[in-house]
N, C-alpha and C positions, 0 to 999 in steps of 0.2 A: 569856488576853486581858487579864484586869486584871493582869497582873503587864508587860506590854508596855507598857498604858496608863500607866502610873506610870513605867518605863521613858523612856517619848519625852516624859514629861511634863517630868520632872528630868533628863535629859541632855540635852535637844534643844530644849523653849520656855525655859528658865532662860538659856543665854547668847544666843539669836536676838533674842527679844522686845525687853527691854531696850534693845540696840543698835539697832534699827530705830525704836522709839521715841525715842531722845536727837537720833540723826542719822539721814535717808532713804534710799534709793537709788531710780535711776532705770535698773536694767538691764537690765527688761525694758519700757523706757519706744520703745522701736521698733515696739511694738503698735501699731496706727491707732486713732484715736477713732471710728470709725464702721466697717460691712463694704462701704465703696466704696471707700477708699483703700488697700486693701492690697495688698501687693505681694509677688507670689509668687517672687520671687529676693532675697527675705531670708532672711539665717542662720535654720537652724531654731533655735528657745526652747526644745524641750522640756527641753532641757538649760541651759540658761539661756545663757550669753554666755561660757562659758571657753574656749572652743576658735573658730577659724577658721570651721571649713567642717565638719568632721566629715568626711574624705575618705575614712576606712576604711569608713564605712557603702555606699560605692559606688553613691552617686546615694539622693538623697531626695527623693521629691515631697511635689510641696504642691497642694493642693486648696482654690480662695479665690475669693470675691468674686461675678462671675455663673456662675461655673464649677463654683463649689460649688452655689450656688441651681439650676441647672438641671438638676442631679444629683440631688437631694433626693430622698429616699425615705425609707420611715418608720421602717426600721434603718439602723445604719452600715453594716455588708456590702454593703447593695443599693447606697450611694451612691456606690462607689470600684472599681467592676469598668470602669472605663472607664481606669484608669491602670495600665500595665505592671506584667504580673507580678502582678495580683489579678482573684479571683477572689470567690466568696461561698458561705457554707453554705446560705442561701437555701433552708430547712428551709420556711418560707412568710412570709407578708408582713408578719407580727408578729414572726419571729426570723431575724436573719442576721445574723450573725460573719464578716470576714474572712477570705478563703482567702489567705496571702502565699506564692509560690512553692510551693503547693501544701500546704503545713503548714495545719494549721486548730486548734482545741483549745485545750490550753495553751503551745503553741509559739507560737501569736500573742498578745502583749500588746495588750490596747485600754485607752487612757490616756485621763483627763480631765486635762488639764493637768500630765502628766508622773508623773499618782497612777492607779491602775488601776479599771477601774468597779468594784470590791467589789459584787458582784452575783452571780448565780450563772450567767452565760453559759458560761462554759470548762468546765462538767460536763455539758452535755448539750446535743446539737443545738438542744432544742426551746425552749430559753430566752434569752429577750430581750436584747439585750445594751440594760443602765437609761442610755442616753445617746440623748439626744433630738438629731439631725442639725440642726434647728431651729435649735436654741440654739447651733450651732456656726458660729464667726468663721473659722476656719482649718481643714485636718487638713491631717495631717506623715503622712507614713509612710513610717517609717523601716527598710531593710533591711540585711542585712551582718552580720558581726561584732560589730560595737561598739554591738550594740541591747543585748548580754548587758549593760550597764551600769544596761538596767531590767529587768531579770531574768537568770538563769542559762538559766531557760524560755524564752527568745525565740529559739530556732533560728530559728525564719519570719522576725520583726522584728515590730515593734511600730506601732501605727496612735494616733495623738495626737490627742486632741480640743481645740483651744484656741478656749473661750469667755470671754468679759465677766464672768464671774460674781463673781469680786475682781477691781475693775480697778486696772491697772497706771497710770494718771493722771487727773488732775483736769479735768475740764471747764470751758473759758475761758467758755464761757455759762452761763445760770442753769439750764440744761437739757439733756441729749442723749438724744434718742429715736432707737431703732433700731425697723422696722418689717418684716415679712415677711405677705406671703399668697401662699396656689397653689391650683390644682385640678387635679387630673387624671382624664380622663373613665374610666379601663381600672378603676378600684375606686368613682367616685364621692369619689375622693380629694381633701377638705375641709382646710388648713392654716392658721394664723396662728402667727404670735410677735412679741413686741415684750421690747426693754429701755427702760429709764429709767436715767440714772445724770444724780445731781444732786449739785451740791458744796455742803457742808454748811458749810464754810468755805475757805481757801485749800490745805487739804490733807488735806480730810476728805470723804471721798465716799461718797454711799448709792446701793445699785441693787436693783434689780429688775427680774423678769424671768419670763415665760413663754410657755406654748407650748400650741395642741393640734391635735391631728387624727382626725380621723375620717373612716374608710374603710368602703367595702364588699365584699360579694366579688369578687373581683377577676376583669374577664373573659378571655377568651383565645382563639387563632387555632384551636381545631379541639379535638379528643377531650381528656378531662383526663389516661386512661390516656397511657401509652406503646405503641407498639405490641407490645411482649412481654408488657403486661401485661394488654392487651387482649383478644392472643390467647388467655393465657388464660382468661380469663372467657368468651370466645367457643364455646371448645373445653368447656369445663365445662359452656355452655347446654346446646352438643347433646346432651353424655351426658343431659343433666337431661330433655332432648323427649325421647331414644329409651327412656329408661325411663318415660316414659310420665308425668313430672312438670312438665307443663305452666309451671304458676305458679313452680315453681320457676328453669326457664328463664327464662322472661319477665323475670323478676330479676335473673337473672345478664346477661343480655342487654341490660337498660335500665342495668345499671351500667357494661356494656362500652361504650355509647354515648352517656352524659353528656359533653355538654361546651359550648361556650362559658363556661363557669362555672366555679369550682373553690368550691365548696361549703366554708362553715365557717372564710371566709379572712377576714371584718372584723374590724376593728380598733378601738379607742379609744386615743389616748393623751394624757395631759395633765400639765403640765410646770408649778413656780415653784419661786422663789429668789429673795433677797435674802440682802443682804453690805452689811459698811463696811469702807471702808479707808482708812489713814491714807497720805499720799504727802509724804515731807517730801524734804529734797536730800541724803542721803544713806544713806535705808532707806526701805521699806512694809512694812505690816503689813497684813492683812486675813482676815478671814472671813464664811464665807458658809453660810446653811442655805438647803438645796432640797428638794422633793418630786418623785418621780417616779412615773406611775402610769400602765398599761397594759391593756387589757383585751383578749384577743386569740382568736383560735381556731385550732385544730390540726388539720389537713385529715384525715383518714382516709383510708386505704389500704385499699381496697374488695375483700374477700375470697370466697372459696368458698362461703362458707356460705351457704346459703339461710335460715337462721332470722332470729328480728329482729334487725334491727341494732342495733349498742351505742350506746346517746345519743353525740352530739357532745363531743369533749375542748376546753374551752376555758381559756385559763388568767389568772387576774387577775393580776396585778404590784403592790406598792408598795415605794418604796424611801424612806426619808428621808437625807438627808445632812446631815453639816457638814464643812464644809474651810476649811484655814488655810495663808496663806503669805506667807510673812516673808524680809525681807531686809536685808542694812545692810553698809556699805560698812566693809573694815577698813584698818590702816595696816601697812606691813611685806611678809613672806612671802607672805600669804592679801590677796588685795585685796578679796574677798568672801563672806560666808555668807548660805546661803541654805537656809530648810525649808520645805518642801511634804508636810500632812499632811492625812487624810483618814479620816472614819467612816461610818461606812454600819449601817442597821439596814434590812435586805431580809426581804420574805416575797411566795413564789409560789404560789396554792394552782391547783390543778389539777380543774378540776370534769366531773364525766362527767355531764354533761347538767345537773340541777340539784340535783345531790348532791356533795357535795366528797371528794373521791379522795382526795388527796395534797397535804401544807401541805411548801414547802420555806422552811425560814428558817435565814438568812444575818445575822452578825453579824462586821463587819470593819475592821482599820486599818490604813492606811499610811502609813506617814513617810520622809520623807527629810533628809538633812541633807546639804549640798555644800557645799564652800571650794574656792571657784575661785583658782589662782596667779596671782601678777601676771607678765604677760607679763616674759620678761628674754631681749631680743636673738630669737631664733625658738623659743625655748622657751614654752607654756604648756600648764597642764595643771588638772588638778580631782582632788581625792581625796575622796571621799564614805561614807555606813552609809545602808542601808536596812532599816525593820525593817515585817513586814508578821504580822499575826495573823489567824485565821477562825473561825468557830467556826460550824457547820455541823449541823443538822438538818433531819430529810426525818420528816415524822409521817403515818401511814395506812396501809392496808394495801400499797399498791405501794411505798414506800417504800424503792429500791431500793440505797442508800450507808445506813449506821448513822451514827448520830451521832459527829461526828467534828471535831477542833480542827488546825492548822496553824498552828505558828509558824517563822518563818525570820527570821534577822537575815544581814545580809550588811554586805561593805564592799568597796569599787571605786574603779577612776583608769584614769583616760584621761591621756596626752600623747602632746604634739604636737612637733614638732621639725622646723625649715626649716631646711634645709641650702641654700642657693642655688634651684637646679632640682630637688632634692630633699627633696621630703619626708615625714618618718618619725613613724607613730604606732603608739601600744602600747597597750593595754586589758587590765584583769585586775580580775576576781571573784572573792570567796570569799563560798558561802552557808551556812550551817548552817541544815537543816531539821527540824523536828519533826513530825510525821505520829502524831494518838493517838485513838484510839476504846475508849473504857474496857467499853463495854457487851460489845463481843468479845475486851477485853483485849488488841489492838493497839496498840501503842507502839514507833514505829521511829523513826532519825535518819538524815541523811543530810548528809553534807558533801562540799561539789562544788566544785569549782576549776576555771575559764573563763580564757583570754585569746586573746587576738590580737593581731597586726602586720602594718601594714602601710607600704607604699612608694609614693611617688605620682612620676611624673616630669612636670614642666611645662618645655617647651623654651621658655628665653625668658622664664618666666614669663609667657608668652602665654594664649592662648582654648582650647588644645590641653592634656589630660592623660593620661597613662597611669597605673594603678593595680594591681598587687597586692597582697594581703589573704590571709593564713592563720588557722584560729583551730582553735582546743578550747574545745570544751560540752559542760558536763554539766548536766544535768536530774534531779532527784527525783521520780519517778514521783507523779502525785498522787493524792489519797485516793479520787476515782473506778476510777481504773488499777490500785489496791489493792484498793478495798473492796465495790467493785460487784458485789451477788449476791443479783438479784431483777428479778420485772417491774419493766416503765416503762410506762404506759398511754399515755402521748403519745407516744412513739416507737415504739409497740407493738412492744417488743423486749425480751427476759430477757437480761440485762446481767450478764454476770460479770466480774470481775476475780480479780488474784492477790498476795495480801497478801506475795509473796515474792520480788517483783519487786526488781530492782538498781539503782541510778542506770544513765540512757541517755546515751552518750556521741558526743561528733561532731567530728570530724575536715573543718575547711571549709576551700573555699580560691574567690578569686573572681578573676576578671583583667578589667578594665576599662577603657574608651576614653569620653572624653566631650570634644566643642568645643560651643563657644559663642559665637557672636558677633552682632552685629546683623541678620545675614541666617541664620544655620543658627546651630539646637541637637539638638547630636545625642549619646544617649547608647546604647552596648550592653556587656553584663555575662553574664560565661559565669561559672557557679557549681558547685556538686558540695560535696556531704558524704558522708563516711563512718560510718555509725552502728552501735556495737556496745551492743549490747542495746536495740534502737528497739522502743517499744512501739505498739503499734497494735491495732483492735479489727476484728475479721472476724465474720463472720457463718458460724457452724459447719454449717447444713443441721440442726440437731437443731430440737428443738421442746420449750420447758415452760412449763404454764399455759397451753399454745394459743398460744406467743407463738414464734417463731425468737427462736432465743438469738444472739446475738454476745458475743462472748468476747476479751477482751485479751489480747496474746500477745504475747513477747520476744524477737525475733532480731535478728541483722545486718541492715543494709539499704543501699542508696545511694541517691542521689536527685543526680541532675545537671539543668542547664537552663540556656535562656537568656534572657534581657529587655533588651527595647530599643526606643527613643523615637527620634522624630524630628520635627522640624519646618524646613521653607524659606520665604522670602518671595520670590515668585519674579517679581511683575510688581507694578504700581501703577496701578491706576486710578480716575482722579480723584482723589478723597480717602478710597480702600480702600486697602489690604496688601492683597494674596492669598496667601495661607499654604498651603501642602499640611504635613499631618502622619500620623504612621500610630506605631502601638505591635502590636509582635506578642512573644510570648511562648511557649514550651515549658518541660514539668517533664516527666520519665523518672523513674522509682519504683518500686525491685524491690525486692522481701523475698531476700537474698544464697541462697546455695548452692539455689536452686529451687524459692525459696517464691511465686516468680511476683510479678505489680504490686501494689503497692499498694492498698486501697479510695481512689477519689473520686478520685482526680488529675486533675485540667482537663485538656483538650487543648489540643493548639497553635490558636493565634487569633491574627487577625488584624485590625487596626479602623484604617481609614485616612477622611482628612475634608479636606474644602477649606474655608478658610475666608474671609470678607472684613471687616477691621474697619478702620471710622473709629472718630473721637471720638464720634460719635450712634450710629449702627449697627452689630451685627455680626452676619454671616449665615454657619452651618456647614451642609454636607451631609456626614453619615459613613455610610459602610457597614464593618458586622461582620463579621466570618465566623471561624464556629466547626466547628473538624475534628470527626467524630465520633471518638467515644472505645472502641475493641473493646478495650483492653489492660485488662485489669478482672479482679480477683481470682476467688475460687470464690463463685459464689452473687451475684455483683453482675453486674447488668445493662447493656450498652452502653448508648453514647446516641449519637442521630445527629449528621449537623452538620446546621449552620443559618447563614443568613441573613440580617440585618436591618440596613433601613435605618431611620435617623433622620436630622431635620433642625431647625433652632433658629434661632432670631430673637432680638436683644435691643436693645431701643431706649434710648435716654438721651435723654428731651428736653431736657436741661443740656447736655447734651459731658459729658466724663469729670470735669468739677470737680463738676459735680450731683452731687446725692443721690436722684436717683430711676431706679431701673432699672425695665422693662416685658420681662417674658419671654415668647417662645412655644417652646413645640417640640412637635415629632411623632415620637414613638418606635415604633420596631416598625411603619413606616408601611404594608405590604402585611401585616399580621398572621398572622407567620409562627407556627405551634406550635414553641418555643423551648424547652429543658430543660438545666441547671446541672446537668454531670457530677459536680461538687462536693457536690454537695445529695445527702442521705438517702433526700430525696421525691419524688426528679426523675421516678418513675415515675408518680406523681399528682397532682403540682404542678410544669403548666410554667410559667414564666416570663409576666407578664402581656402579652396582644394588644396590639393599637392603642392607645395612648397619647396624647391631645390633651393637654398641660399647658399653663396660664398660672400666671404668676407678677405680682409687683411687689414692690420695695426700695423703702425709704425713710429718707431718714434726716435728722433735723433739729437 
């Protein structure tokens, strides 16, 4: 770690700093000053401004403005299962990680601002992902190919957070406030956030900024069990009566029949930050430190036993950060550099009731460095290094990874190339990974080599595009997938891995159709990899420490599917649009020569909505529907389908040039019992019931 940090120190702030300081730049100056002006068919930024459109990624949504606020929830997973092709780990209502085209784990990158949460989310279901929805102005989520450019690990793709926290311009007043609140009646679910950004001179900005909420447990539409796991407790009472142990039945039977409730699901969370940044006319520079902090609970999955039961797992969070990001305009070859770095010092302790388990602390940095090309004729492109360090311990008795450090430096490029009606991009990675835990005398490396290309054809340069996309991934197995071999109390699972694991390799290919024009957007994307040596974790039927073990394992595998969006404007009344739109999605996912499905894979779903918007008003009705899921590994449980409508209201008493939104919605409005095939816990944590939220925007 200190030898990285000296590293990015003298290779990467020595020639950025300097040049943003002399001269400004304004290129990521197409940010909005407030979250009521923004506009969801702008170029994504995670990658700053070198490329067009980014076509090889084969469709990227964005998630902004009331769209985003009426999604809100108190991780990012729960916030973005309303957009194609995502789903959530939805472990409970304090941890949920992205599911993208079925990938979950380390195959999903979640970004703040194009730098990754350095947190400890991607080793274990049951951990928070440290970014607060709140605080967030945008998300991007990005799929395809050409996500490998922020990781060699982003088979899935990557989910982007872009918040205010260095901002990218100067406020023409003496002030800009951003303001959020909501409730939601299904946990007693309590929010605010606010920023401040004040210009300290004509190119000198301070901000500030946070966030909190608090929830309760969270209620629901009928038993907490599933029905398989109902029956069995049901089936276990009766042995427990016809032996003649009463009390013990009665136990087993009052567990089988809990519900409205899911027990041990509130939350805390509370969020700040402050940054300066300098904005001159041809570079910025800025950074920012925040806190992040979380206090949550971990549902338990209610067993056989008749003895006492084991106190509640619940687990605190805090995260401090600082991040930096710098940029300045150049002359010649390179039109631009830019770096985006980022440190984190995390600890999550894990407490069984009112005794602490398990402390996991997390020590991490990221950097980047890009030189985007100056356009010449339809050529432009970016060649970049990213170096990322960890340094990772888990202390107490369950403590089930050893102490362990990760370093990886890599370097990447994207271009682009317009050919008339066609056009041609290419992407290529190289990582070199370090993987070392001294205490077991583990020390491995791994170097992995990624690209893709692809072909786009637009007739006419028209509204109309066809797309092809092939690629190769490789992944380094990470130090969970290696070194896991011990209980987890919050997952209650005995966690193996296998220190002798190989890089996983994937063979992608995607074929896409997307128009767009003032009445119809419509997008669909049929994808498929092939993966030799896919690592994945199953759950063996054994037992140690009283725990079911799950066990990481190495084979072939495939994974095909498809996703697709749509929207029409089909009538006008008065001063409404009436819009019909619908997204439905499928993932297929076999372990190759007969190793059967995959664990967790979503089902096919379906979510279609009408909606009616003026300048003051817009009113949505959607209904869900999710297939049930029987295609399920050895020892994992189906889940049924389900049902659910929602519906949403948002007022603007300005018209759309105000700054003040008013939100209602009604989620789950017949409070169906719901359950995320995805999820770990979906046998004891469904999905929450009836939903009333209000909201309000502001911004001055």
């Amino acid at each position: 770690m200190k030898k990285l940090l000296l590293i990015t120190a003298a290779a990467l702030v020595v020639p950025v700093v300097p040049a943003a300081a002399q001269s400004a730049d304004t290129s990521d100056a197409t940010q909005p000053d407030d979250d009521f002006h923004d506009d969801e068919n702008k170029e994504i930024v995670v990658t700053a401004r070198y490329v067009k459109q980014l076509d090889i990624l084969a469709g990227t949504s964005v998630l902004s403005g009331d769209d985003l606020t009426k999604d809100l929830r108190g991780q990012i997973g729960d916030s973005l299962t309303s957009m194609a092709g995502i789903s959530a780990t939805s472990f409970a209502p304090g941890a949920s990680r992205p599911v993208l085209r079925g990938f979950q784990g380390p195959r999903v990158r979640v970004l703040t601002d194009g730098i990754g949460s350095l947190d400890a989310s991607n080793t274990s279901v049951d951990h928070a992902v440290a970014i607060d929805p709140l605080t967030a102005q945008r998300v991007e989520v990005l799929r395809g190919p050409a996500v490998l450019l922020f990781g060699g690990d982003a088979i899935g793709g990557a989910v982007n957070i872009i918040d205010k926290r260095i901002p990218r311009e100067v406020p023409e007043a003496p002030f800009h406030l951003d303001a959020l609140a909501g409730y939601g009646s299904a946990a007693n679910d309590r929010s605010a956030a606010g920023s401040l950004d004040v210009p300290l001179t004509s190119k000198l900005v301070f901000h500030v900024d946070g966030s909190i909420r608090k929830t309760d447990d969270v209620k629901i539409g009928g038993y907490v069990l599933s029905p398989t796991l109902r029956g069995e407790l049901l089936d276990a009472a009766a042995l427990a009566a016809d032996g003649g142990d009463a009390a013990g039945a009665a136990q087993l039977t009052n567990r089988a029949n809990l519900s409205g409730t899911v027990p041990n699901t509130a939350s805390l969370t509370k969020t700040a930050a402050a940054s300066l940044a300098y904005i001159g006319d041809g570079g910025n520079i800025g950074f920012s430190v925040s806190r992040y902090e979380s206090d949550y609970g971990v549902p338990e999955r209610p067993g056989l036993d008749t003895g006492p039961q084991a106190p509640p797992v619940t687990i605190g969070l805090k995260q401090n950060r600082a991040d930096l990001r710098a940029s300045a305009d150049l002359p010649g070859f390179f039109e631009n550099i830019t770096l985006r770095a980022g440190y984190s010092d995390y600890q999550h302790t894990e407490f069984e009731g009112s005794e602490v388990g398990t402390i996991f602390k997390v020590k991490g940095l990221e950097s980047r460095l890009e030189l985007t090309q100056a356009a010449r004729g339809g050529w432009r492109g970016v060649v970049g290094a990213q170096l990322l360090a960890r340094d990772f311990n888990a202390i107490g008795e369950e403590a089930f990874v050893p102490k362990n450090s990760i370093e990886s430096a890599a370097i990447f490029t994207l271009q682009e190339l317009e050919l008339g009606e066609l056009q041609l991009e290419g992407a290529a990675r190289f990582d070199q990974t370090a993987i070392r835990a001294p205490v077991i005398n583990f020390d491995r490396s791994f170097g992995t080599f990624s690209g893709a290309f692809g072909v786009a054809y637009v007739p006419g340069q028209g509204d109309l595009k066809f797309g092809i996309n092939l690629s190769r991934s490789a992944r380094a197995p990470s130090a969970e997938e290696l070194l896991s071999n011990g209980p987890h109390v919050a997952t209650e699972a005995f966690e193996i891995g296998n220190p002798n694991f190989t890089t996983e390799k994937s063979w992608g290919g995607e074929l896409y159709a997307r128009y767009n024009d003032d009445i119809f957007a419509l997008s669909a994307t049929v994808f498929g990899n092939l993966f030799s040596d896919y690592i994945f974790e199953a759950e063996t039927g054994a037992v140690e420490d009283g725990l079911p073990v799950f066990q990481y394992f190495q084979q072939d595998a495939t994974y095909y599917g498809f996703e697709a969006s749509g929207s029409a404007k089909f009538a006008m009344v008065g001063d409404f649009d009436l819009t019909a739109n619908m997204v439905t999605d499928l993932v297929h996912a076999n372990i190759d020569n007969g190793g059967g499905p995959i664990p967790r894979i979503p089902p096919f779903r379906v979510l279609g909505g009408l909606e009616a918007n003026s300048d003051y008003f817009d009113l949505r009705g959607e209904v869900e529907w999710s297939a049930s899921q029987n295609r399920v590994a050895t020892f994992e449980t189906p889940s049924d389908s389900f049902t659910m409508v929602n519906a949403s209201a948002a007022w603007r008493p300005f018209g759309k040039g105000g700054n003040l939104t008013l939100l209602a919605s009604a989620n789950n409005i017949f409070d169906v019992n719901a359950r995320r095939h995805a999820s770990f816990t979906k046998d004891y944590v469904p999905l929450s019931g009836r939903d009333i939220r209000v909201s309000a925007r502001f911004s001055f």
